[in-house]
Backbone as CSV, one residue per row, in Angstrom:
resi,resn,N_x,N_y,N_z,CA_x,CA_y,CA_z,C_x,C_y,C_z
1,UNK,0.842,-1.186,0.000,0.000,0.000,0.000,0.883,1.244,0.000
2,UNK,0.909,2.050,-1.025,1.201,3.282,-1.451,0.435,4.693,0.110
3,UNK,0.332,5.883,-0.654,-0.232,6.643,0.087,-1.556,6.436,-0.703
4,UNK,-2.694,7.647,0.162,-4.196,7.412,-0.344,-4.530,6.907,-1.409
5,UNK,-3.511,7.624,-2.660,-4.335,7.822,-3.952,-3.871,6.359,-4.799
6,UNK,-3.197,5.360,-3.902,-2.097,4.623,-4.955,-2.421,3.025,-4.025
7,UNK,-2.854,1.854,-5.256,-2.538,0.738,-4.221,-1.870,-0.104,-5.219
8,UNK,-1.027,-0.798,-4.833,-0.627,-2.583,-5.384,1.009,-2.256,-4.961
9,UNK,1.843,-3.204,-5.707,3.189,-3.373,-5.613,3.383,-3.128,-6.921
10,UNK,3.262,-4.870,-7.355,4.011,-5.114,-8.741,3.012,-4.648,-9.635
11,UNK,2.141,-3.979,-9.633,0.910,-3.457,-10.305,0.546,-2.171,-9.707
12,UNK,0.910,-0.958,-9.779,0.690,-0.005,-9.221,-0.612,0.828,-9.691
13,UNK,-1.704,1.194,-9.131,-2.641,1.706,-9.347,-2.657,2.832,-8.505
14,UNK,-2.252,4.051,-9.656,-2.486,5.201,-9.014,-4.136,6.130,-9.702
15,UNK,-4.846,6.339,-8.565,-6.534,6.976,-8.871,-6.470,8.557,-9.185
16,UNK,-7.097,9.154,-9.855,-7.405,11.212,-9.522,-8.430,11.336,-9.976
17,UNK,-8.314,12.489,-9.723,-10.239,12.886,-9.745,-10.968,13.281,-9.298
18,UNK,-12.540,13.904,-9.415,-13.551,13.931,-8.670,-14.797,14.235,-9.657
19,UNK,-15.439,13.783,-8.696,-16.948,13.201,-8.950,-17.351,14.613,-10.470
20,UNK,-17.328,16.002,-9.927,-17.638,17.564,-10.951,-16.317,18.047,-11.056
21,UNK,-15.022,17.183,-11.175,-13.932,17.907,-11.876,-13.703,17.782,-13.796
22,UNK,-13.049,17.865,-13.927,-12.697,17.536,-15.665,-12.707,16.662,-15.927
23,UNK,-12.326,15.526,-15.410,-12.153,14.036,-15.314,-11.721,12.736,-14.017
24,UNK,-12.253,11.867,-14.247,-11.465,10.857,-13.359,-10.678,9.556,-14.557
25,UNK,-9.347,9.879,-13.686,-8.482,8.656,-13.996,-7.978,7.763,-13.483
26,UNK,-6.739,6.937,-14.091,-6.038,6.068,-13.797,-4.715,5.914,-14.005
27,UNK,-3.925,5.556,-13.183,-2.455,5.465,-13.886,-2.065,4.053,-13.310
28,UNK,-1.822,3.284,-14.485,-1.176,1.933,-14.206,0.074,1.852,-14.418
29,UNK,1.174,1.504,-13.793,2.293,1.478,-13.410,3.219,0.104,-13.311
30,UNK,3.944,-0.633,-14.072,4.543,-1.792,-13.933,3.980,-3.111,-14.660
31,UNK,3.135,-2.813,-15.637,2.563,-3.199,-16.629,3.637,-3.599,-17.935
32,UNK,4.031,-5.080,-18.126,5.383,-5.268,-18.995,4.759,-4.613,-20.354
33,UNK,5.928,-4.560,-21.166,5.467,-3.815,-22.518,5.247,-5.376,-23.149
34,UNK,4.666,-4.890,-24.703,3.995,-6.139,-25.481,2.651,-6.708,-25.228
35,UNK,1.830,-6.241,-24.328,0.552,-6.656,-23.899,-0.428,-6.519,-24.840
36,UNK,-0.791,-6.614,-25.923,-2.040,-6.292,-26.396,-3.176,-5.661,-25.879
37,UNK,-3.419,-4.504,-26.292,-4.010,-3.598,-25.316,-4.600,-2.419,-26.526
38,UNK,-6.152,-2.315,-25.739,-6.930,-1.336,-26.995,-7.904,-0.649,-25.962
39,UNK,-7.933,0.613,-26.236,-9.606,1.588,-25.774,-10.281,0.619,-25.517
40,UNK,-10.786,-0.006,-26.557,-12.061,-1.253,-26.473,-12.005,-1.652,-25.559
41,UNK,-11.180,-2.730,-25.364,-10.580,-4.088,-24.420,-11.352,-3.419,-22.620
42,UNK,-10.793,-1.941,-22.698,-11.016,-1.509,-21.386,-12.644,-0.607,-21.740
43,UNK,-12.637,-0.362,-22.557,-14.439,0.682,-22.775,-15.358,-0.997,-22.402
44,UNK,-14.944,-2.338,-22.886,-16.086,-2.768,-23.018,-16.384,-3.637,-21.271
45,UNK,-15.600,-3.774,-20.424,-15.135,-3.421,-18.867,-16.251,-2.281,-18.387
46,UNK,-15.721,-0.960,-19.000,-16.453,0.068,-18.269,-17.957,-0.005,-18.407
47,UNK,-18.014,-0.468,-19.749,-19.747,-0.065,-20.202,-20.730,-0.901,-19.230
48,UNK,-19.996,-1.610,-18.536,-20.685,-2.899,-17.112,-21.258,-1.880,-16.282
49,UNK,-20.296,-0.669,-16.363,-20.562,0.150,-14.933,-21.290,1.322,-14.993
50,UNK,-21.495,1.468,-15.991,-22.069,2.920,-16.796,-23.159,3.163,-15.868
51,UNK,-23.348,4.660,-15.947,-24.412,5.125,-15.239,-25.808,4.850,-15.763
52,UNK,-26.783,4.932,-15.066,-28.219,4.914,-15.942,-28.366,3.514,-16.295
53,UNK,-27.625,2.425,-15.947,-28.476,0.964,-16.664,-29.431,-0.128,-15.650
54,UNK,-29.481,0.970,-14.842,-30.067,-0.113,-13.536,-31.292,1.223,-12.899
55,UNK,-32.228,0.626,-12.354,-33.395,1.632,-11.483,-32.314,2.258,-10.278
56,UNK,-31.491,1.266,-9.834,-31.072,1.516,-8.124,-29.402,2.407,-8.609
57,UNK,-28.839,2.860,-9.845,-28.106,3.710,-10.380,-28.294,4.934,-10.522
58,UNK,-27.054,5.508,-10.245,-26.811,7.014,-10.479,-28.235,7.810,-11.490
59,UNK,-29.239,8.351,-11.543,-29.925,9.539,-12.408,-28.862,10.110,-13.651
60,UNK,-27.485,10.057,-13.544,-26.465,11.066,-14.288,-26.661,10.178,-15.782
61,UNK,-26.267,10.854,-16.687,-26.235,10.240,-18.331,-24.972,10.151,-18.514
62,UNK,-24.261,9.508,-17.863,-22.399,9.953,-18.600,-22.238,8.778,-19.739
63,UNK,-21.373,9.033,-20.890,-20.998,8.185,-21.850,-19.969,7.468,-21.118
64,UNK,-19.049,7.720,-20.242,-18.115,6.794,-19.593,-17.347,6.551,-20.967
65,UNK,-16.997,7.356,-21.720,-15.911,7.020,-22.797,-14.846,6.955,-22.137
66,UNK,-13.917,5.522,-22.278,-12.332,5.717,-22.083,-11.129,6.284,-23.192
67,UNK,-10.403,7.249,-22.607,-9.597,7.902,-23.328,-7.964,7.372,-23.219
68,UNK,-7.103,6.560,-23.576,-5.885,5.988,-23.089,-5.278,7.052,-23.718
69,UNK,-4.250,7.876,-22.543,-3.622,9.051,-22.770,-1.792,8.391,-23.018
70,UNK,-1.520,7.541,-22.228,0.462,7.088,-22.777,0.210,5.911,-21.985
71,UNK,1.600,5.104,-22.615,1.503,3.796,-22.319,1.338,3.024,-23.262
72,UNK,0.693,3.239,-24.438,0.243,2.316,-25.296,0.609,2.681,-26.798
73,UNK,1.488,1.828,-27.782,1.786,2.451,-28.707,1.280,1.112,-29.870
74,UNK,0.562,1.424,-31.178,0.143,0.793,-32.408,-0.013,-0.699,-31.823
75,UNK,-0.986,-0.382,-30.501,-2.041,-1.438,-30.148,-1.265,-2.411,-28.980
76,UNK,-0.307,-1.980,-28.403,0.993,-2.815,-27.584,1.291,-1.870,-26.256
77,UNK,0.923,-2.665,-24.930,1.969,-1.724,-23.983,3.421,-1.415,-24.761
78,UNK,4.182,-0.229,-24.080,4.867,-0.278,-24.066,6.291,-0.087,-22.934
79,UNK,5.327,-0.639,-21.330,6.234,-0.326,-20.479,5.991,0.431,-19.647
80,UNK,5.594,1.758,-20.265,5.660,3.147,-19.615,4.136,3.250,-18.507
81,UNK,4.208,4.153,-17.854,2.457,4.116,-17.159,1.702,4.270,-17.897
82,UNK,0.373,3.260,-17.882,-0.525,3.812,-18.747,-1.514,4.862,-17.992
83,UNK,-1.570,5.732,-18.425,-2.762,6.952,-18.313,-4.204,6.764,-18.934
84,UNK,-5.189,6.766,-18.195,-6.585,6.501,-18.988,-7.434,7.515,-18.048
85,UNK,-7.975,8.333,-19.246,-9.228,9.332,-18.113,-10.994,8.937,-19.064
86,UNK,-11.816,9.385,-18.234,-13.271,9.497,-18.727,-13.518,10.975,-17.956
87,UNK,-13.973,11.481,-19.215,-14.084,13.040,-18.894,-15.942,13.421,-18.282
88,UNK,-16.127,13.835,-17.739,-17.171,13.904,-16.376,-17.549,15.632,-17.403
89,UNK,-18.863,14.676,-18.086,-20.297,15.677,-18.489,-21.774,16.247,-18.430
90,UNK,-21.722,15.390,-17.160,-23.183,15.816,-16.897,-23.036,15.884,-15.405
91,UNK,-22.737,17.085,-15.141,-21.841,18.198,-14.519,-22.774,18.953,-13.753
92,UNK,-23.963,18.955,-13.025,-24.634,20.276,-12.005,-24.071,20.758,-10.769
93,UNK,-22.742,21.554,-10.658,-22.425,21.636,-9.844,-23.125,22.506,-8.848
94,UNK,-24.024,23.378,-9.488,-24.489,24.750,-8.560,-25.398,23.358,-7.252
95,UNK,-25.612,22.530,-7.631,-26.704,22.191,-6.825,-26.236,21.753,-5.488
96,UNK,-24.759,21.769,-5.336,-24.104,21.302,-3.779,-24.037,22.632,-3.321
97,UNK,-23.607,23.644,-4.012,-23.818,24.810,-3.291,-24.700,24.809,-2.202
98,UNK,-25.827,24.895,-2.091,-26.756,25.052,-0.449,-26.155,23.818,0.164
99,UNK,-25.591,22.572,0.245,-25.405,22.126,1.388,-23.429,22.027,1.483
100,UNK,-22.867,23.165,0.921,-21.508,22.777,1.094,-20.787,22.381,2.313
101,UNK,-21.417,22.940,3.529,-21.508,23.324,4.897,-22.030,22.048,6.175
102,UNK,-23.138,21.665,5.180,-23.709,20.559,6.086,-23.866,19.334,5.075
103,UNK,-23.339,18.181,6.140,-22.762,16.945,5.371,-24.178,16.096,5.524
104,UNK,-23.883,15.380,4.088,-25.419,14.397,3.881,-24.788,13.297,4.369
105,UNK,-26.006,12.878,5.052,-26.196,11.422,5.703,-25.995,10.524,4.546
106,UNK,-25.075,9.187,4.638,-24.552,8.533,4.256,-23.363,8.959,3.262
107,UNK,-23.411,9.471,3.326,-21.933,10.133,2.195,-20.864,10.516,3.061
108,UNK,-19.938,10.302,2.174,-18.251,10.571,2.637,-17.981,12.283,3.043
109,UNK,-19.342,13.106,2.576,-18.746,14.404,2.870,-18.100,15.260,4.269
110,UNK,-18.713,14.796,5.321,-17.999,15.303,6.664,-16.380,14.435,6.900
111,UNK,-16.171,13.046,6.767,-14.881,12.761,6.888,-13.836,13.273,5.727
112,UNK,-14.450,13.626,4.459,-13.678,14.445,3.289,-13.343,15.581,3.853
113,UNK,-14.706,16.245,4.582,-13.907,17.860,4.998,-12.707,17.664,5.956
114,UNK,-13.078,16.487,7.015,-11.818,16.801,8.225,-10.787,16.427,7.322
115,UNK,-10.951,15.406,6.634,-9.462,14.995,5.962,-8.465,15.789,5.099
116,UNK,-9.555,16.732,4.885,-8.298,17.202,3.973,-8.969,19.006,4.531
117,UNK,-9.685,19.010,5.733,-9.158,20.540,6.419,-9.954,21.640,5.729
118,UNK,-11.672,21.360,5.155,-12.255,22.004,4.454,-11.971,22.668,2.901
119,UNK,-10.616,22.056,2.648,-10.137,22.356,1.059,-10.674,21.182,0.319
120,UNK,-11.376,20.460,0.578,-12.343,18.955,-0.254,-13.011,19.633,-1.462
121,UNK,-13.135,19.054,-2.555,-14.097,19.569,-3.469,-15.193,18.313,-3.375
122,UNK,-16.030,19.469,-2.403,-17.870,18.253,-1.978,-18.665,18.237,-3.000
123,UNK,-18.608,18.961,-4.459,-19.265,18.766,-5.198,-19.649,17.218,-5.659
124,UNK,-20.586,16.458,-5.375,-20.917,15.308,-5.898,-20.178,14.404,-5.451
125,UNK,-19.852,14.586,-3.983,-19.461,13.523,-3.542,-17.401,13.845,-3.393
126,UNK,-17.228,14.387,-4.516,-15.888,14.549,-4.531,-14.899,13.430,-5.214
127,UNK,-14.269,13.229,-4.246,-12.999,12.553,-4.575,-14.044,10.898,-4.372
128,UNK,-14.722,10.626,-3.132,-15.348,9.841,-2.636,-16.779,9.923,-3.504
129,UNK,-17.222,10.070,-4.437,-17.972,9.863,-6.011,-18.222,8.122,-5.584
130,UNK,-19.078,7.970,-6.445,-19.173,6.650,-7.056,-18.604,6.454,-8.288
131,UNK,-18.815,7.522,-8.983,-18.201,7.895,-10.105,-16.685,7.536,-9.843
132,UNK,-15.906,7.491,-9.181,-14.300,7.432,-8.873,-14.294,6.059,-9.307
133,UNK,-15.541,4.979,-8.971,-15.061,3.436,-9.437,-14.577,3.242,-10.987
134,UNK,-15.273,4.292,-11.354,-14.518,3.647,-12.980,-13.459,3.703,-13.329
135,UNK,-12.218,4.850,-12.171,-10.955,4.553,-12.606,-10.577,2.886,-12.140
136,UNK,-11.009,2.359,-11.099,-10.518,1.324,-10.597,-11.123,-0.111,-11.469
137,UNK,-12.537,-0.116,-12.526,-12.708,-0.740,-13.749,-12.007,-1.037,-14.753
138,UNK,-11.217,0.534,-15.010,-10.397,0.002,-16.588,-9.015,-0.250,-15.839
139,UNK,-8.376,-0.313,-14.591,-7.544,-0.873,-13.971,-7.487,-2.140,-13.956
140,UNK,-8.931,-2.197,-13.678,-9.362,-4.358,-13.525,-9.258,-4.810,-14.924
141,UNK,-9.623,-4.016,-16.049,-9.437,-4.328,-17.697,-8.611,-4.656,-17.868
142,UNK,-7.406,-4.003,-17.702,-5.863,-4.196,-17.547,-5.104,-5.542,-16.996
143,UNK,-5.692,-5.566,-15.485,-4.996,-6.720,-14.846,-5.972,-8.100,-15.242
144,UNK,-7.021,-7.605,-16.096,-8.047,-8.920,-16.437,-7.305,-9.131,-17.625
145,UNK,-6.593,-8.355,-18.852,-5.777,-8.476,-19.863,-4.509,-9.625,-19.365
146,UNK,-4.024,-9.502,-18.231,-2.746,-9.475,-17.508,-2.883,-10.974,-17.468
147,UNK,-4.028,-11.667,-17.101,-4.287,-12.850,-16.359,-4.481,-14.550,-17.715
């Protein structure tokens, strides 16, 4: 175990993000080069998790497109970390505004504020999102590639 944002050894999974920022990602780390490895391989992983396919799911419409930013060259690891984000579009942030202050029952928002000292971005949960699982999906794509 790394610090907060980072878990494994020989498989390093580092998370960022939040729930109404620009995006949430992933950085995989120690991944040999030569792997056969595509957008797809990991979009068709995510599309399991997508918002909106269940009654007891998120209300949000996100496409959950995966974007593989380095790491991967003419369809092959190549070694390096791979970078993968899904960019976060259906976005209402004004609506945490009235409760920035007072934390909702069952949500991570009061241990987010002590933890990080009222500098948390509580919009939608934050860092602590549900939305945050999909970096840890196309991670599992990866180590499900791996296996």
């Amino acid at each position: 175990m790394l610090n907060g944002n980072s878990i494994g050894r020989a498989l390093v999974l580092t998370c960022f993000g939040e729930s109404h920022g620009t995006c949430i990602g992933a950085v995989i780390d120690g991944c040999p080069a030569g792997l056969p490895l595509a957008e797809k391989d990991i979009q068709v992983e995510v599309d399991k998790r997508r918002p909106g396919l269940t009654a007891v799911s998120t209300a949000r419409k996100e496409e959950d497109r995966v974007k593989i930013l380095s790491g991967i060259y003419e369809g092959y690891t190549t070694g390096a970390p791979i970078c993968m984000i899904i960019r976060n579009r259906d976005v209402r942030s004004e609506i945490y505004e009235q409760i920035k202050r007072k934390p909702r029952p069952g949500h991570a928002d009061y241990m987010s504020f002590i933890k990080y000292g009222g500098y948390n971005d509580y919009r939608g949960g934050g860092r602590f999102s549900g939305c945050v699982t999909a970096a840890y999906v196309m991670a599992g794509a990866i180590a499900k590639k791996l296996l």
